[in-house]
C-alpha positions as MATLAB code, in Angstrom:
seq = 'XXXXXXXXXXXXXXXXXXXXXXXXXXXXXXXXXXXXXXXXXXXXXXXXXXXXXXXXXXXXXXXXXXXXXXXXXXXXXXXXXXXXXXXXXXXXXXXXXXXXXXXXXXXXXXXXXXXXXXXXXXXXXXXXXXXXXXXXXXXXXXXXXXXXXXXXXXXXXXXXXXXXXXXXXXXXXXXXXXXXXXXXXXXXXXXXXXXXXXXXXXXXXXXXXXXXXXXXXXXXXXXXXXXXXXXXXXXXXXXXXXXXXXXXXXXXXXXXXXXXXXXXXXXXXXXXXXXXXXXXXXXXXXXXXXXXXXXXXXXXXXXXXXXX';
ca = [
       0.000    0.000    0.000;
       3.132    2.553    0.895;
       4.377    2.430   -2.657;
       0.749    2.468   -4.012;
       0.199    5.551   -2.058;
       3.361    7.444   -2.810;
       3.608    6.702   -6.170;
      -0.321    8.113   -6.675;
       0.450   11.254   -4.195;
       3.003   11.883   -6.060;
       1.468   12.353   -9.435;
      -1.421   14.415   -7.657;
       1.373   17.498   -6.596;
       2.871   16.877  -10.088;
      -0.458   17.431  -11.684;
      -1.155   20.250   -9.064;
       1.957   22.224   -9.027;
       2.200   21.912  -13.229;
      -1.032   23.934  -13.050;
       0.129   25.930  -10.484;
       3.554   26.994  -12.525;
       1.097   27.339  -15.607;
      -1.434   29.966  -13.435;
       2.065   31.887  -12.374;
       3.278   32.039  -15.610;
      -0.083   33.296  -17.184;
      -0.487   35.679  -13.838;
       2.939   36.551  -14.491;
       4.979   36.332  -10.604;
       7.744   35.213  -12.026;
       9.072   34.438   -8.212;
       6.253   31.950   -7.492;
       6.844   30.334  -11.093;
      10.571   29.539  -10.230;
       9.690   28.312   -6.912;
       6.706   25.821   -8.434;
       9.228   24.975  -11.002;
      11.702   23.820   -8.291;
       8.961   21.838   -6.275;
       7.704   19.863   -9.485;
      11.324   19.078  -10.038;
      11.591   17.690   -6.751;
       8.487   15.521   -7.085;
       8.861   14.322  -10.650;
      12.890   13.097   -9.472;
      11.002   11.069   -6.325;
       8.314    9.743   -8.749;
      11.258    8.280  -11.071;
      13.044    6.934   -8.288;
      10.530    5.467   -6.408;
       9.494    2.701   -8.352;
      13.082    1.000   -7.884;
      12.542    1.248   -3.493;
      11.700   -1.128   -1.859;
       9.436   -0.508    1.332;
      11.845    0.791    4.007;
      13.926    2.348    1.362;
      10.399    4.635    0.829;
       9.995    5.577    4.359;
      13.526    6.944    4.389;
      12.790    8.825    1.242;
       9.528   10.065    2.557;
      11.385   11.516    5.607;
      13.642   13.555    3.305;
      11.291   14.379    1.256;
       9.135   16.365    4.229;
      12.144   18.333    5.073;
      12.416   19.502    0.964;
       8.570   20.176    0.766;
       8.882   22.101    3.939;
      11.552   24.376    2.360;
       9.403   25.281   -1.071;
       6.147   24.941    1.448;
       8.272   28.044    3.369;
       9.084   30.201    0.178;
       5.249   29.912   -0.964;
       3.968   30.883    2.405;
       6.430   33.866    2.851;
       5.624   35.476    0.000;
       1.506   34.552   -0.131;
       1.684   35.995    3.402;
       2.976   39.219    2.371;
       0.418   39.964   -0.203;
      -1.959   38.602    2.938;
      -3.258   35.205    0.995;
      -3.842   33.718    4.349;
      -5.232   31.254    1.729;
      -1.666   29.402    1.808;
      -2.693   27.461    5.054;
      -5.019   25.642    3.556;
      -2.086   23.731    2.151;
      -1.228   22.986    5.471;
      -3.893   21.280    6.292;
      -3.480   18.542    3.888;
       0.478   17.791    5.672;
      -0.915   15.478    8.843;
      -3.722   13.967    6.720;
      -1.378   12.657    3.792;
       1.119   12.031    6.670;
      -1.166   10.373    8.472;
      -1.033    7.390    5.908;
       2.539    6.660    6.163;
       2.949    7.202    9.656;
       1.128    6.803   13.165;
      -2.122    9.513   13.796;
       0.597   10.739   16.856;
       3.744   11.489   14.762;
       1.708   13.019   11.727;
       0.747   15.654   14.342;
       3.710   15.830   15.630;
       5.279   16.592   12.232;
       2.426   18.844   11.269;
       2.539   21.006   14.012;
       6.421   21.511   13.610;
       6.383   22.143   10.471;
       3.554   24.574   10.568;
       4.914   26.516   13.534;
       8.757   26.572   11.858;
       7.085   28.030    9.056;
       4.984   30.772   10.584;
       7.867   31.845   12.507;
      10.621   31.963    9.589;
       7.918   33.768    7.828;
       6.912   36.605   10.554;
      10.217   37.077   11.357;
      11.422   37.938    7.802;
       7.877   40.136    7.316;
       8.994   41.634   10.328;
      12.397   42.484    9.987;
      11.806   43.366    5.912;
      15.033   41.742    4.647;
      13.032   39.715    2.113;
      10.845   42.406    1.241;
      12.734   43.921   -1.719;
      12.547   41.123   -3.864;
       9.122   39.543   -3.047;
       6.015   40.540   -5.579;
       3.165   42.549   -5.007;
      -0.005   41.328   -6.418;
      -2.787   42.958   -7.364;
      -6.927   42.083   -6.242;
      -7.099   40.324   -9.549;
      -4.369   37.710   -8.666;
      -4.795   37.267   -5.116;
      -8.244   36.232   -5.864;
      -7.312   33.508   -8.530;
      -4.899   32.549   -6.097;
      -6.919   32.278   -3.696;
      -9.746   29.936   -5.679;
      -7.061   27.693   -7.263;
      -5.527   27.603   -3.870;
      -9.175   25.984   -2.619;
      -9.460   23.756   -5.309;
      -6.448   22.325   -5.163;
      -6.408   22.146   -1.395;
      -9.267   20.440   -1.662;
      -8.387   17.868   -4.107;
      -5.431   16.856   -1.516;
      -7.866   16.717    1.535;
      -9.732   14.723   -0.732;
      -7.375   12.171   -1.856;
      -5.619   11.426    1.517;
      -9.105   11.040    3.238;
      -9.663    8.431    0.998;
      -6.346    6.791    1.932;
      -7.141    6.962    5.463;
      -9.993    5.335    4.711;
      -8.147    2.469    3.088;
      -5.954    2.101    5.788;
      -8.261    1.924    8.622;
      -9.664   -1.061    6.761;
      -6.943   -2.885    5.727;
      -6.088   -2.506   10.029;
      -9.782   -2.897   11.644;
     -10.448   -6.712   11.828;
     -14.495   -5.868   11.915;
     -13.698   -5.035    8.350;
     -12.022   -8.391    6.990;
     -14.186  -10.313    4.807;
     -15.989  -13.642    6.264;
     -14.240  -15.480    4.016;
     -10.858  -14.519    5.937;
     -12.138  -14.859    8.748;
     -12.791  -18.565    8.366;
      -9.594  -19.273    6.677;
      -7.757  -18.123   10.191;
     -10.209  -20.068   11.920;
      -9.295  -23.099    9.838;
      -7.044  -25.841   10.916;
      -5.314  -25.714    7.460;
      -4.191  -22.062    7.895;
      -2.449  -23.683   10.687;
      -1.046  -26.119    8.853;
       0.455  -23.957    6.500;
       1.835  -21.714    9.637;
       3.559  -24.957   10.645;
       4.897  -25.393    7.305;
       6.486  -21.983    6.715;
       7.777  -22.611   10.355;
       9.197  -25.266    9.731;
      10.484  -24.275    6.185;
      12.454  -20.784    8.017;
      14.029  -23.579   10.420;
      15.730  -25.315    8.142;
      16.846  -22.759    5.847;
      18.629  -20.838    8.721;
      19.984  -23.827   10.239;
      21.116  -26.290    6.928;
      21.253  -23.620    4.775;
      20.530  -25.279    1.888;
      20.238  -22.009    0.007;
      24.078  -22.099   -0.565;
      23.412  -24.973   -3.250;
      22.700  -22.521   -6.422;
      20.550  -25.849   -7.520;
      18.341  -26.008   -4.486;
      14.767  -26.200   -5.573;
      11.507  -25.927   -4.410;
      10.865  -29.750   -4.905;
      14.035  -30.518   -3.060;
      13.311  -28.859    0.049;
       9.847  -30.093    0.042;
      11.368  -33.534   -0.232;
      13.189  -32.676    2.868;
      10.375  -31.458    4.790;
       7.812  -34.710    3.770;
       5.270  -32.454    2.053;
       4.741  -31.138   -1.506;
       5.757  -28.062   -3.795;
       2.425  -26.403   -3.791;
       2.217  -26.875   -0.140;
       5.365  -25.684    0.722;
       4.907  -22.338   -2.224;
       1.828  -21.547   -0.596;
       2.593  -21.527    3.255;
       5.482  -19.227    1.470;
       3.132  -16.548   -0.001;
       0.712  -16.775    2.946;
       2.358  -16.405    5.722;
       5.536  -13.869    4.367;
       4.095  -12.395    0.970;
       7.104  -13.587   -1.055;
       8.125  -16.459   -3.447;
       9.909  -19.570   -3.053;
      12.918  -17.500   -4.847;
      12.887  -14.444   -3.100;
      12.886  -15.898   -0.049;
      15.627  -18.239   -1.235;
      17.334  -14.787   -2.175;
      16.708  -13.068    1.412;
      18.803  -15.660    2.752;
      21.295  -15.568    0.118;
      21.581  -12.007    0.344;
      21.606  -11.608    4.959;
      24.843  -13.819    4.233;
      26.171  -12.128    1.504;
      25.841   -8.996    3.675;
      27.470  -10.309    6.560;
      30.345  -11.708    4.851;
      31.049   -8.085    3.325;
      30.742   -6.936    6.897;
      33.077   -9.207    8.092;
      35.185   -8.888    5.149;
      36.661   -5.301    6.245;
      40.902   -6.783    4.807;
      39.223   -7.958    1.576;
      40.428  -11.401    2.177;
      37.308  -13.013   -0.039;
      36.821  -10.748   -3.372;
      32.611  -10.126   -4.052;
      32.978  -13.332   -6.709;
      33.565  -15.493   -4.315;
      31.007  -14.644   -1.570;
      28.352  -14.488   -3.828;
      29.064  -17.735   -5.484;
      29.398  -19.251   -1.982;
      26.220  -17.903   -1.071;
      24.158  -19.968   -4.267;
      24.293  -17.811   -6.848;
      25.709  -18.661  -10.048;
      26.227  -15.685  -11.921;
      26.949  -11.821  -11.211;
      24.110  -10.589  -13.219;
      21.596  -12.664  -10.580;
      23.153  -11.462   -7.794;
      23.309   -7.808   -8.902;
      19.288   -7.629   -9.599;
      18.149  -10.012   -6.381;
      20.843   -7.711   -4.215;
      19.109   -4.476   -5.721;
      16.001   -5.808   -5.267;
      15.933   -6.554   -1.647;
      18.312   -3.573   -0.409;
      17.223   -1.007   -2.743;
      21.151   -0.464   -3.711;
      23.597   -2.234   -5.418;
      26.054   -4.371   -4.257;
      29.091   -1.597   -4.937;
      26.933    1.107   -3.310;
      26.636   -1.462    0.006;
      30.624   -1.692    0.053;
      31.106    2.180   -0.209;
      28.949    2.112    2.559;
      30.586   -0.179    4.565;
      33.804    1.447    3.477;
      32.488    5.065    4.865;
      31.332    4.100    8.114;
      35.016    2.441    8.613;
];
């Protein structure tokens, strides 16, 4: 749902600040055009580089990406404020709803209200002390009142879209909401069958690991554990929401990453743990590693290599 969600809020400022830097240009603030230019560059660079995240790579992304929306959420408000579109904090309100989503109802608030009262300050204290004055616009009725209705609209659209969100969420978490049909299946005794499975199946991949065998199958380890393939695949994609290989891979790859750890003299070159860890070939290794982490396999080392 995180990626779903960021991904579609993400198109929804793109679409909303590319009519926004179209009403500036036509309206002619050349200030506020810049500034919308620099925020859908912002957003358009997370949309292309979200789709390669995986889900805790996105929350870390999302936290940067408050603090940069904060900073063109500051330059709007300043100079809004000082042609007195009080309008502007409509935009505000949409912050703890669409944070609301990613995070807990508590630390959306939280975020919200620091970000709201960071803002107001900055901005009163530079109205106040007139050192931005000199280069900020004056607008005329005209403007401030199609400011003020796009401002609305599009305020509204947000309010809107993250409601709907909420929405989602609250049913995907409130267990009044599950279907009957899910219901039974957890009430079933072969749910708990294939909980005993996928137990059983995490057990002997961390202790045999069989995964270092680049021909270790599906059929093979459900050999090993007296059951069947389908049994064993779908006690995998209940109970953890992966694959037989990506599973296979998350094992592969927790090694691989402790090895590199460990490897701080670069007594083993990267061939060589990878291969020991069941893969076959570099090009594997490269996409499952990028995958999983989010990075690549070099990037990992340089890390590694910078926290040294």
């Amino acid at each position: 749902m995180l990626k779903k969600f960021s991904q579609n809020f993400l198109l929804t400022i793109i679409f909303t600040l590319f009519s926004v830097s179209i009403l500036y240009y036509v309206l002619d603030i050349k200030l506020l055009f810049i500034i919308s230019l620099f925020g859908l560059a912002i957003n358009l660079i997370c949309f292309a580089i979200i789709f390669r995240l995986n889900e805790n790579s996105i929350k870390l992304l999302i936290d940067l990406y408050v603090l940069v929306i904060t900073s063109y959420l500051f330059l709007h408000a300043l100079i809004l404020l000082y042609n007195d579109v009080t309008d502007i904090f409509l935009w505000y309100m949409t912050i703890p709803l669409a944070l609301s989503v990613v995070f807990s109802y508590k630390k959306a608030v939280i975020l919200s209200i620091c970000i709201l009262t960071v803002t107001f300050i900055s901005v009163t204290l530079l109205n106040y002390s007139k050192i931005a004055q000199p280069i900020l616009p004056i607008f005329t009725y005209s403007q401030k009142n199609i400011i003020k209705a796009f401002t609305l609209i599009g305020a509204f659209n947000l309010v809107l879209f993250s409601t709907y969100y909420i929405w989602i969420k609250q049913q995907m978490l409130s267990p009044n909401n599950s279907s009957k049909e899910d219901t039974n299946k957890k009430n079933t005794s072969e749910e708990q069958r294939y909980k005993n499975i996928y137990t059983e199946i995490l057990i002997y991949l961390k202790e045999k690991e069989p995964w270092k065998n680049p021909d270790f199958n599906i059929s093979e380890l459900a050999t090993l554990l007296n059951t069947n393939p389908s049994y064993v695949s779908r006690a995998i994609n209940m109970e953890s929401d992966y694959n037989f290989n990506t599973l296979i891979n998350l094992f592969r790859i927790n090694y691989i990453k402790e090895e590199l750890n460990r490897n701080t003299n670069n007594k083993y070159t990267l061939m060589y743990i990878y291969s020991s860890a069941g893969f076959k070939h570099q090009s594997t290794f490269n996409k499952a590693f990028k995958q999983i982490e989010g990075i690549t396999p070099t990037q990992y080392i340089q890390l590694i290599q910078y926290n040294e």
